[in-house]
N, C-alpha and C positions, 0 to 999 in steps of 0.2 A: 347850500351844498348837502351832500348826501354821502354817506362815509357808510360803506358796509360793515354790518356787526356782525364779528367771526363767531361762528358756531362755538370754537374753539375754548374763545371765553366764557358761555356759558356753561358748556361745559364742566371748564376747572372751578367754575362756581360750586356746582352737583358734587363734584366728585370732592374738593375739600369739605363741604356739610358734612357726606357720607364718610367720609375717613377722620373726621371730628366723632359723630358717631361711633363710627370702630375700637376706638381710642376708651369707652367705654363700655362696649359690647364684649365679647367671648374670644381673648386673647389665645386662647390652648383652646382646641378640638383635634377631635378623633378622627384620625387617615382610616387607612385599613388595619385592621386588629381583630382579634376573637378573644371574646372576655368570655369568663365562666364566675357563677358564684356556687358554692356549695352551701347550704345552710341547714344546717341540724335541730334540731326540735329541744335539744337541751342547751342552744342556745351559740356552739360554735360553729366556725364560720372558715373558709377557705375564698380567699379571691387572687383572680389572676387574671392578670392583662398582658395580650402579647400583638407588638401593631407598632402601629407610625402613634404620636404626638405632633398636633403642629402647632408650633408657635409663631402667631400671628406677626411677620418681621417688617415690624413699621418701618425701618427705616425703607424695606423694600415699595413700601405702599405710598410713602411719599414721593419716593422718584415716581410712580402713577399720578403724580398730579402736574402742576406748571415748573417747569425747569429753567431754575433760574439761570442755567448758560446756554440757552437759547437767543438764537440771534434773531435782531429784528425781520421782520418781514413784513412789505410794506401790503396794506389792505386793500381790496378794489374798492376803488370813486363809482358815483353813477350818475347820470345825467337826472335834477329833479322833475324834468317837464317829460322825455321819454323812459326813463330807466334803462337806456343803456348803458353801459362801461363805458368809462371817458379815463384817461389820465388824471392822475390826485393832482391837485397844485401843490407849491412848497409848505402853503399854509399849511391846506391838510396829513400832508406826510411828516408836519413836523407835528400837529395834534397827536397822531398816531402812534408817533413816536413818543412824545409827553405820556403818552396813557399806558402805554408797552412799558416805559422805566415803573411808573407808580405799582403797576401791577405786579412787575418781578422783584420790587422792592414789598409788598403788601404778602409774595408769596415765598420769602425767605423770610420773613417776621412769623410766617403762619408755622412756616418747619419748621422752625426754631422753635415755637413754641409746643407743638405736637411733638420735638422729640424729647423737652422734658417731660411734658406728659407722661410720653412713653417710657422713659428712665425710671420714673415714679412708681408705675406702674406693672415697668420689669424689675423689680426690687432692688437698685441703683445701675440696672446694666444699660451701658449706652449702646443702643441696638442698630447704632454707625460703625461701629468699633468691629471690626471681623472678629476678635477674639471672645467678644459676647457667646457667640455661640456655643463653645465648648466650654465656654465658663460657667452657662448653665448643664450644662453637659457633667459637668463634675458638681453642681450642687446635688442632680437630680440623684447621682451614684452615691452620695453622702448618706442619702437618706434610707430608710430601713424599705424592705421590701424591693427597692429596685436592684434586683439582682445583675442586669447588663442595660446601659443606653450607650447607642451610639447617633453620634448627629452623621445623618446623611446628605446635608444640604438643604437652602429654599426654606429653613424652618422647619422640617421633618426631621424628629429624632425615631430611631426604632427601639423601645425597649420591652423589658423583659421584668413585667412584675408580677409578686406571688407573696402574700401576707396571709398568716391564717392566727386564727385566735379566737377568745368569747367576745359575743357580741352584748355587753353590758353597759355599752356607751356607743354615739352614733358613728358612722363611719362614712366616708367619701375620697372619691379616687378622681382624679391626682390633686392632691394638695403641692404645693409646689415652694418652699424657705423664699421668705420674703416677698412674695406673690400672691399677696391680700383679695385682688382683684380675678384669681383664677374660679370660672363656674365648674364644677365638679362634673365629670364625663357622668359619674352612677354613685348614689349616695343611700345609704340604709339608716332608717331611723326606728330604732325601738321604741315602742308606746308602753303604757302602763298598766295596758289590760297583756301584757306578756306577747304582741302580734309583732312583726318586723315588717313595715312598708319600705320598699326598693323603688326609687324613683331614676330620671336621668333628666335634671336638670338643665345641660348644655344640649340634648337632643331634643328639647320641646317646642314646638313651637316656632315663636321668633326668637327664643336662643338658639336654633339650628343653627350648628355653623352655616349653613347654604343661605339662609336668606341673605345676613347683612354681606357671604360675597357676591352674592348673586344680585344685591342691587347696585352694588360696584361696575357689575358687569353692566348691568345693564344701563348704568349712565354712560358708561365710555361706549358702548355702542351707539351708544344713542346720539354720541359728537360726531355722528358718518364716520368715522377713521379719521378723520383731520387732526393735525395736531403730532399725529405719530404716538398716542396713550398705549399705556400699551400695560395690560393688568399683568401680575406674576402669576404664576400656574399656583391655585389654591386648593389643595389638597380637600376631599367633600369626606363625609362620615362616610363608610365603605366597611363593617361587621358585621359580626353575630356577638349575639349574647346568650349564652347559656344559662340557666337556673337549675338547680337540683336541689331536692327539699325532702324531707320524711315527714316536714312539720305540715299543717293544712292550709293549701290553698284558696286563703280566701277569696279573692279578687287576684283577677290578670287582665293585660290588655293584648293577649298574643292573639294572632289569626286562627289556630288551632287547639290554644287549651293546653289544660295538661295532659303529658304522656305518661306513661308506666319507664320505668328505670330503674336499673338495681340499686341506685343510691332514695329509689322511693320515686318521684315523682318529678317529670323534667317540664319547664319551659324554655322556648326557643324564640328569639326575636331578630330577624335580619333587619339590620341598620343601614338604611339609602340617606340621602338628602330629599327622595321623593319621600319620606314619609313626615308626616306632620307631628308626631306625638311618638316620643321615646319611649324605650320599655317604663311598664310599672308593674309591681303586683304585691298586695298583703298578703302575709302568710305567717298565720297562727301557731305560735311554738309552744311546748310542753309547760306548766306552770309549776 
């Protein structure tokens, strides 16, 4: 006999590997926002970020995979001498059947275990719970520098942050209470020859937010539509980043360089998911 293999399953093979994946990848990325750094040559420092946050809402990305209240549906037979469609026998619609329970049973043991993960991960919040969301929502306002978040839905918060201070020890944005696992959107690290390198760790690379959702996408396209998959609208990097500096520009990676500015000297970095490599630039302060 000859039993057709649903695309459908392969699929939810792909897409649980790649959402196992996620589960360790860049929980928190940058919607749209315009960040600015100011940095002074004797060493303080102005930051502000004002934009979406999104928090990656696994419980949303699991309902993207196999649904365990799905009803059966029986598979097409085919003849093994022509290949064409023939009626299943009872045999085979009760195999079908047999391999349809193991599977919705293999894929509630898999959410299950992806959403401790996930809890773990979100610093005890269960990201099933509708109330997660504004319960980080009120961690975020706890903490110093956020002077307004508010959650818009879908895992997008909009806030409003602005810390300024010396820069005598390293720095990075957003750190998040209990949130071990978050990559910092843009991070400053003081050296010891007196220089401040500014990098953006979650925009590099394969930590772009775009890739690991972008290869989401592209397993669930890649099941034809069968199935009914259906990914949630995932918010891509969508800024700018400012620099202003009186200290010396050692290194940058902008398209244009520095410019002249009455705070001394500016860089500018527009933030896509087409771009491969996040802002960087060293820059030599006063000793």
């Amino acid at each position: 006999m000859t039993l057709h293999t649903p695309l459908r399953r392969m699929a939810a093979v792909g897409l649980a590997a790649a959402l196992s994946l996620l589960l360790s990848a860049c929980l928190v990325t940058p919607g749209k926002f315009l960040a600015t750094l100011d940095l002074r040559k004797d060493g303080t420092f102005t930051y502000t970020y004002k934009g979406e946050i999104f928090v990656l809402g696994l419980s949303e990305l699991m309902k993207a995979g196999a649904k365990a209240d799905e009803p059966f549906v029986e598979h097409t037979c085919f003849n093994d001498d022509t290949g064409a469609e023939r009626p299943c026998t009872k045999d085979e619609i009760a195999q079908q059947k047999e391999e349809w329970e193991a599977d919705r049973k293999s894929a509630a043991e898999r959410r299950q275990k992806e959403l401790e993960t996930a809890k773990a991960m979100l610093g005890g919040l269960d990201p099933s719970d509708p109330r997660a969301a504004e319960e980080l929502a009120s961690r975020l306002r706890r903490q110093a520098g956020f002077n307004a978040v508010t959650y818009k839905g879908n895992g997008i918060y909009e806030v409003d942050f602005r810390v300024a201070g010396r820069l005598d020890h390293d720095f990075a944005f957003p750190t998040i209470e209990k949130m071990a696992q978050v990559v910092p959107f843009f991070v400053l690290n003081r050296r010891t020859d007196g220089s401040v390198r500014f990098d953006s760790p979650a925009l590099n690379g394969e930590m772009n937010g775009a890739a690991p959702f972008g290869s989401l996408g592209a397993m669930i396209a890649a099941e034809g539509g069968k199935g009914g998959e259906e990914m949630p609208n995932l918010p891509q990097p969508d800024g700018k980043f400012i620099l202003t500096t009186d200290g010396t520009i050692l290194a940058n990676n902008t398209d244009e360089g520095p410019k002249a500015d009455p705070a001394g000297k500016r860089l500018e970095w527009t933030i896509s998911p087409r771009e491969k490599a996040g802002p960087m630039a060293l820059i030599g302060l006063g000793k």
